[in-house]
C-alpha atoms as a printed R data frame, in Angstrom:
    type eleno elety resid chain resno       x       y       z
1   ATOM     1    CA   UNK     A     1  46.230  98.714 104.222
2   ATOM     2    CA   UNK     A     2  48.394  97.189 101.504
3   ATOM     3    CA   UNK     A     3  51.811  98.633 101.396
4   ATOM     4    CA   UNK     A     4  55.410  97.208 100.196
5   ATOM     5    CA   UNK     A     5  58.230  98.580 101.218
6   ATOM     6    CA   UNK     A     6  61.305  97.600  99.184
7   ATOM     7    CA   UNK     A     7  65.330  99.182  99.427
8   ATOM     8    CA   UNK     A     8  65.328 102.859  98.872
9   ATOM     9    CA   UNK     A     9  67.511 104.655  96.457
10  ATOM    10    CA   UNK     A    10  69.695 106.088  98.964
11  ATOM    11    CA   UNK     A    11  70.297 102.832 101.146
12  ATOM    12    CA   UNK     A    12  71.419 101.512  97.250
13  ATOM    13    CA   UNK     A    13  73.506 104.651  96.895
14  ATOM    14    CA   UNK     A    14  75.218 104.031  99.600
15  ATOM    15    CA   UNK     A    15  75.962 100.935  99.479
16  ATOM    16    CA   UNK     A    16  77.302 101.118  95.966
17  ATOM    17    CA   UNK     A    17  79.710 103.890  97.018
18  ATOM    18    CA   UNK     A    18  80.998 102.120  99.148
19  ATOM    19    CA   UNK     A    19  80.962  99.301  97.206
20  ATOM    20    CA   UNK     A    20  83.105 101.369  94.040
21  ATOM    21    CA   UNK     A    21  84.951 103.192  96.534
22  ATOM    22    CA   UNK     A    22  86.535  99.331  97.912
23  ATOM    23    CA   UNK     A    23  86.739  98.398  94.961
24  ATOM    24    CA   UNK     A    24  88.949 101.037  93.571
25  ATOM    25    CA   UNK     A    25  91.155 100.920  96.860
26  ATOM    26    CA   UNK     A    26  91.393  96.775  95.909
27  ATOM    27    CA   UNK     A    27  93.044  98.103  92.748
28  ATOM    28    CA   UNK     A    28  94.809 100.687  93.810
29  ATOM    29    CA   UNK     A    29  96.974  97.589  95.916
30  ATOM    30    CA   UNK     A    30  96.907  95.300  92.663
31  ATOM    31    CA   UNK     A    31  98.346  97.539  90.369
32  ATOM    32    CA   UNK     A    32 101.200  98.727  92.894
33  ATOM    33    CA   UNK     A    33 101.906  94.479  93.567
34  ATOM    34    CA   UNK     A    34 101.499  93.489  90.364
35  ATOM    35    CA   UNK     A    35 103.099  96.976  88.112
36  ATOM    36    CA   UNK     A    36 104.546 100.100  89.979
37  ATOM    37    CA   UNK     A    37 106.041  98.663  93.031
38  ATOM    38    CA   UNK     A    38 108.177  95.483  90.558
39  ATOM    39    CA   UNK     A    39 108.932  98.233  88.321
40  ATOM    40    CA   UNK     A    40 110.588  99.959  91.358
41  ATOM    41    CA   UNK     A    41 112.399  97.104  92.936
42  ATOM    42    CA   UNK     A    42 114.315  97.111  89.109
43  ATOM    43    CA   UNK     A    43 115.188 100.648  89.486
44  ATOM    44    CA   UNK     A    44 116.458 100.249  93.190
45  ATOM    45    CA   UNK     A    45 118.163  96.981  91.896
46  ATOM    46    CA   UNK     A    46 120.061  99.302  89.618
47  ATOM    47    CA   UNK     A    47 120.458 102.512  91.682
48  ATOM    48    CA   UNK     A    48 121.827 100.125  94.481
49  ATOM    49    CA   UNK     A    49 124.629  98.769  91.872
50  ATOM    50    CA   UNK     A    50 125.334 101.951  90.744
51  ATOM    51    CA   UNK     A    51 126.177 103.500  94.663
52  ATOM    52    CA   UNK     A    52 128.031 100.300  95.204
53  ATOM    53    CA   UNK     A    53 129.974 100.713  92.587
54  ATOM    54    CA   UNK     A    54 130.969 104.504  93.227
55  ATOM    55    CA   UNK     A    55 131.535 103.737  96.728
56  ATOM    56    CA   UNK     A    56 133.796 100.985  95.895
57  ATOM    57    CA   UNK     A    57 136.102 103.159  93.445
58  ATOM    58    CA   UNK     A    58 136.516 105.612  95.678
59  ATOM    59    CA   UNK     A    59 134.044 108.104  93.596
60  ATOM    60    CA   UNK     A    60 131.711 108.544  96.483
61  ATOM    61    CA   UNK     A    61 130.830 108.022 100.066
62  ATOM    62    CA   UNK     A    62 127.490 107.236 100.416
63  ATOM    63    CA   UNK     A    63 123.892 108.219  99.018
64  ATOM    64    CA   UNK     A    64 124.366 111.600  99.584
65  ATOM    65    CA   UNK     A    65 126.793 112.176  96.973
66  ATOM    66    CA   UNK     A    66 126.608 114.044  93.920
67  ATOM    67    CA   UNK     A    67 128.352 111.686  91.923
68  ATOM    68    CA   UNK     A    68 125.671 109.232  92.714
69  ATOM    69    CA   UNK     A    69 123.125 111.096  91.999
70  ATOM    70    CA   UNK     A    70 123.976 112.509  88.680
71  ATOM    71    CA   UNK     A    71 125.415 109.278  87.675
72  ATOM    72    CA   UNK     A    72 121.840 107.790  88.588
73  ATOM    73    CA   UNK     A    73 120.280 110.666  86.632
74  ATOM    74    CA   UNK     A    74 122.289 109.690  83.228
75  ATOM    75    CA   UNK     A    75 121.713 105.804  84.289
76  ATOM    76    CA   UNK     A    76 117.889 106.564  84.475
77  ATOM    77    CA   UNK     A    77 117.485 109.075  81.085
78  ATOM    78    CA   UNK     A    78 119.553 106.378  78.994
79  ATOM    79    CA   UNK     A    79 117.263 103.749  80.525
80  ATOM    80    CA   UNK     A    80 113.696 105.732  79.850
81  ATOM    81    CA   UNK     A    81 113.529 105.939  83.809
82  ATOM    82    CA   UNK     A    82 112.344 108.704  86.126
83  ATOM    83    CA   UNK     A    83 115.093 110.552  87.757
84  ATOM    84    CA   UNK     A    84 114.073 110.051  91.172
85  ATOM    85    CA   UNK     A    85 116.005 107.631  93.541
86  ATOM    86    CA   UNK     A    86 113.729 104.895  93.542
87  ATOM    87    CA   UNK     A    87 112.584 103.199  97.192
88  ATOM    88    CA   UNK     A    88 113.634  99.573  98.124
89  ATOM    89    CA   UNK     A    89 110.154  97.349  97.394
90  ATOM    90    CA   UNK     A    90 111.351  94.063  98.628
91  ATOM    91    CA   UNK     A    91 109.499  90.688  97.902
92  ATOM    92    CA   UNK     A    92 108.125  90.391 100.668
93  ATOM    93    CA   UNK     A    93 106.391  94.440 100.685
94  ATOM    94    CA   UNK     A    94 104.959  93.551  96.698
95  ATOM    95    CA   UNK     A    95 103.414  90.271  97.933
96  ATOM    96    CA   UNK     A    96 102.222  91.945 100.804
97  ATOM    97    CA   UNK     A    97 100.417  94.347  98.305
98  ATOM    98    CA   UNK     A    98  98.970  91.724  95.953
99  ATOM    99    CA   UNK     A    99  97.623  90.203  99.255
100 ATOM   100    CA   UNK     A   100  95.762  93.144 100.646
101 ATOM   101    CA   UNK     A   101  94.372  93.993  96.968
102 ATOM   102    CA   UNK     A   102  93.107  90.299  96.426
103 ATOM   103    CA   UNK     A   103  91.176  89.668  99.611
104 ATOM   104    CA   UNK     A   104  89.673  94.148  99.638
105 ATOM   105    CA   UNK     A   105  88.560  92.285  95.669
106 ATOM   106    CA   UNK     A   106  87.679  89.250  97.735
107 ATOM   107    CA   UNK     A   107  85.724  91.006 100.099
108 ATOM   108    CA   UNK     A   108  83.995  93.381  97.156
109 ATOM   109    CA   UNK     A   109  82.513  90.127  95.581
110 ATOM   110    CA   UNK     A   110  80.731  89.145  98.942
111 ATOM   111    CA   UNK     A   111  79.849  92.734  99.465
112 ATOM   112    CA   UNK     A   112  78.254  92.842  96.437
113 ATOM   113    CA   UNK     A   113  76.598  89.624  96.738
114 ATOM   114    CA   UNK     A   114  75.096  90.633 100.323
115 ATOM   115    CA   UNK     A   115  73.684  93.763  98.560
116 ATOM   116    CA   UNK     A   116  72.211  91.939  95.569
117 ATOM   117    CA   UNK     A   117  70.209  89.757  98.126
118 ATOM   118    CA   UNK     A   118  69.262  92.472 100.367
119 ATOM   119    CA   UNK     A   119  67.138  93.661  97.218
120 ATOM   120    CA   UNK     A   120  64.655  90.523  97.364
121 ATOM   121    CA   UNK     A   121  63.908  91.798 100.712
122 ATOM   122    CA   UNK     A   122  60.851  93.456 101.572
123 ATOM   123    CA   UNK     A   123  58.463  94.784 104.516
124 ATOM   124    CA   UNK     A   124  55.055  94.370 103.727
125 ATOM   125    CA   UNK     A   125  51.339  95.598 105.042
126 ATOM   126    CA   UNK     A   126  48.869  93.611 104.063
127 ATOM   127    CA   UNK     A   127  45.243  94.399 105.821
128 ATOM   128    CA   UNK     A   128  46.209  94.395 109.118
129 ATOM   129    CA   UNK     A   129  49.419  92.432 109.376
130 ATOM   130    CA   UNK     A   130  52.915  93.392 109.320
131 ATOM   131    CA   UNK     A   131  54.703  90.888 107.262
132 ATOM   132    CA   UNK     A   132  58.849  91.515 108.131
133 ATOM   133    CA   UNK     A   133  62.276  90.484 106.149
134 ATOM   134    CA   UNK     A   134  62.490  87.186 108.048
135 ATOM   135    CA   UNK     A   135  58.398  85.979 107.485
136 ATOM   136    CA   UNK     A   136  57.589  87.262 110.907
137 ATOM   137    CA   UNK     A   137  54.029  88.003 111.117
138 ATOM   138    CA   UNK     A   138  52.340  90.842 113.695
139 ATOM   139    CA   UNK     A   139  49.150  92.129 113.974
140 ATOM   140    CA   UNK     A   140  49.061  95.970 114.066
141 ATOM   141    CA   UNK     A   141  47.025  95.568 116.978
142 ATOM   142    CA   UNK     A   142  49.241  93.216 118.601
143 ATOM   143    CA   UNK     A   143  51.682  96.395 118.804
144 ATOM   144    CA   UNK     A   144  52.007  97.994 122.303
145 ATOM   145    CA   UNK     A   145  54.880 100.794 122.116
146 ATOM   146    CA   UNK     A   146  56.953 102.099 119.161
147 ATOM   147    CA   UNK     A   147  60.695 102.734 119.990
148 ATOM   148    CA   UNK     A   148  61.975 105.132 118.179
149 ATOM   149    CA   UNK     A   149  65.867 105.603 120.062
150 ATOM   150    CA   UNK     A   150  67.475 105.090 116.488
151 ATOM   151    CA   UNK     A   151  65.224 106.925 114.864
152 ATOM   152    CA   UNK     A   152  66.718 110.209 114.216
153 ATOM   153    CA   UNK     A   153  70.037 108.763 113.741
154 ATOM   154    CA   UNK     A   154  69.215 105.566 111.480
155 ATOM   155    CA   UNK     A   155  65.501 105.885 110.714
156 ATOM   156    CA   UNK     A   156  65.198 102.598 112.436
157 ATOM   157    CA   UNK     A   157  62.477 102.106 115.216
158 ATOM   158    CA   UNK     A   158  61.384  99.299 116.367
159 ATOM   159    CA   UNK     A   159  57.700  97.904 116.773
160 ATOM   160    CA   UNK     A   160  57.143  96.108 120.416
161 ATOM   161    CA   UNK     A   161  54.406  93.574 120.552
162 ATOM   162    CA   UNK     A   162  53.797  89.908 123.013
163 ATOM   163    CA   UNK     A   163  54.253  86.885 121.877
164 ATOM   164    CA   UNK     A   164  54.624  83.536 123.271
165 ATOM   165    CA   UNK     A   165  54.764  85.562 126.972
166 ATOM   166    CA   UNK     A   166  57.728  87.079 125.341
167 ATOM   167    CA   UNK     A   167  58.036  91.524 124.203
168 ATOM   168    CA   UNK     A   168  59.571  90.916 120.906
169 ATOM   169    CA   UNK     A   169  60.476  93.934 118.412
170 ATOM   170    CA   UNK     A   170  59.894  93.799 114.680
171 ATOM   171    CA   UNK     A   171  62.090  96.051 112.926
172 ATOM   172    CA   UNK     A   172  60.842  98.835 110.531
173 ATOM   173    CA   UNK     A   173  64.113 100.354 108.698
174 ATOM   174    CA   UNK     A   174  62.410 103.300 107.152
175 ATOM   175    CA   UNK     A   175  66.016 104.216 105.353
176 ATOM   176    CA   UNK     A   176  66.789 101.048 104.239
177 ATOM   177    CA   UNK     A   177  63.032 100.261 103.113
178 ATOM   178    CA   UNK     A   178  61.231 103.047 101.320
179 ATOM   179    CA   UNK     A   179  57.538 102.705 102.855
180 ATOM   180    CA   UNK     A   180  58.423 101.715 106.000
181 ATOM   181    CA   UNK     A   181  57.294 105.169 107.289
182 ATOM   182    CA   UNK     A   182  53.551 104.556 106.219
183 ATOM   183    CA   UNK     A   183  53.737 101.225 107.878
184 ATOM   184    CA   UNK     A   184  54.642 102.971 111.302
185 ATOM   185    CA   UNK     A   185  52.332 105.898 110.287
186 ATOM   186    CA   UNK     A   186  49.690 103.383 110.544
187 ATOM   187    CA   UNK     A   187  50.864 101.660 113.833
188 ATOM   188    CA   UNK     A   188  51.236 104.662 115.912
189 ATOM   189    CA   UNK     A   189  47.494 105.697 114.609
190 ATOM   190    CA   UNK     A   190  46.149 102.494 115.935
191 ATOM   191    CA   UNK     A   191  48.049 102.801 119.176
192 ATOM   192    CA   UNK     A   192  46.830 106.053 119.650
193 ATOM   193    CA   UNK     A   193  42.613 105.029 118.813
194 ATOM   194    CA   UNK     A   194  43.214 102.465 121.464
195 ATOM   195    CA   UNK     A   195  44.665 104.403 124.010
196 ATOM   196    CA   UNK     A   196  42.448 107.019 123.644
197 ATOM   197    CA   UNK     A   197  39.445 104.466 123.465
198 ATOM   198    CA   UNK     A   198  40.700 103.578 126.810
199 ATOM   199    CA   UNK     A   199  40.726 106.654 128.371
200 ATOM   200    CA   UNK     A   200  37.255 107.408 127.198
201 ATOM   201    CA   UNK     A   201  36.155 103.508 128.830
């Protein structure tokens, strides 16, 4: 049989979810670093000057007062602010978001690379050898037992054969690799026409 079994749509769904979905939370952290969260400290700067300077002249007693607040409230209309109190973002919080966004980006770019190889991967039947992602070459008659214990889960199972006095296990990732399932198709139907040819001997 001649079969090659290359990435499947859904494996490349996936992975490019999760590959926009990173992304997006990598510039979610950017723009707060680099826009919102500088834009904030500013307003806090002010707001903080402002209760200071209440509290100093007697006007107020803390936060909680309504002179502060409405005198923030004409401070922030005059200045094209919103009206809410701003929150303290302190150097070290905004560089802490610029950090987190640039390695998330960071990561994204390997990500992306990994997927981008993955696609030159391939598992391939040709006559009556298995040809896996690494090069490894097995007969299908070299295989013994198919294990199937991530099958249902992962659509992974794996094909055991002997090698070198050795069980090894070729993999056969039939959701990552659209055609993998003829491949094992194909293996279990020789394993069964030899077992069966041994029963009848």
């Amino acid at each position: 049989m001649n079969v090659e079994a290359r990435i499947s749509k859904e494996w490349r769904r996936r992975m490019l979810f999760l590959l926009f979905m990173l992304t997006g939370i990598g510039a979610w952290f950017l723009s707060d670093g680099y826009h919102y969260w500088p834009q904030e400290a500013q307003r806090h700067a002010a707001y903080t000057q402002i209760l200071e300077d209440l509290i100093a002249a007697g006007e107020a007693k803390d936060a909680e007062s309504s002179a502060v607040q409405l005198a923030w409230q004409r401070h922030a209309k005059a200045a094209g602010f919103r009206d809410e109190v701003p929150s303290e973002r302190t150097a070290g919080a905004i560089a802490e978001q610029r950090t987190i966004g640039w390695v998330l980006l960071s990561g994204c770019t390997l990500f992306a690379l990994w997927v981008a190889w993955n696609h030159r991967l391939c598992v391939r039947a040709e006559g009556d050898t298995i040809i896996g992602t690494g090069g490894q070459q097995v007969s299908f008659d070299a295989i013994t037992e198919i294990d199937r214990k991530k099958w249902k889960s992962k659509g992974i199972a794996y094909a055991l054969y002997r090698a070198g006095g050795k069980t090894r296990r070729l993999t056969l990732d039939a959701h990552k690799f659209k055609g993998c399932d003829t491949i094992l198709a194909e293996a279990d139907r020789r394993i069964a026409a030899r077992q069966a040819g041994g029963a009848e001997g």
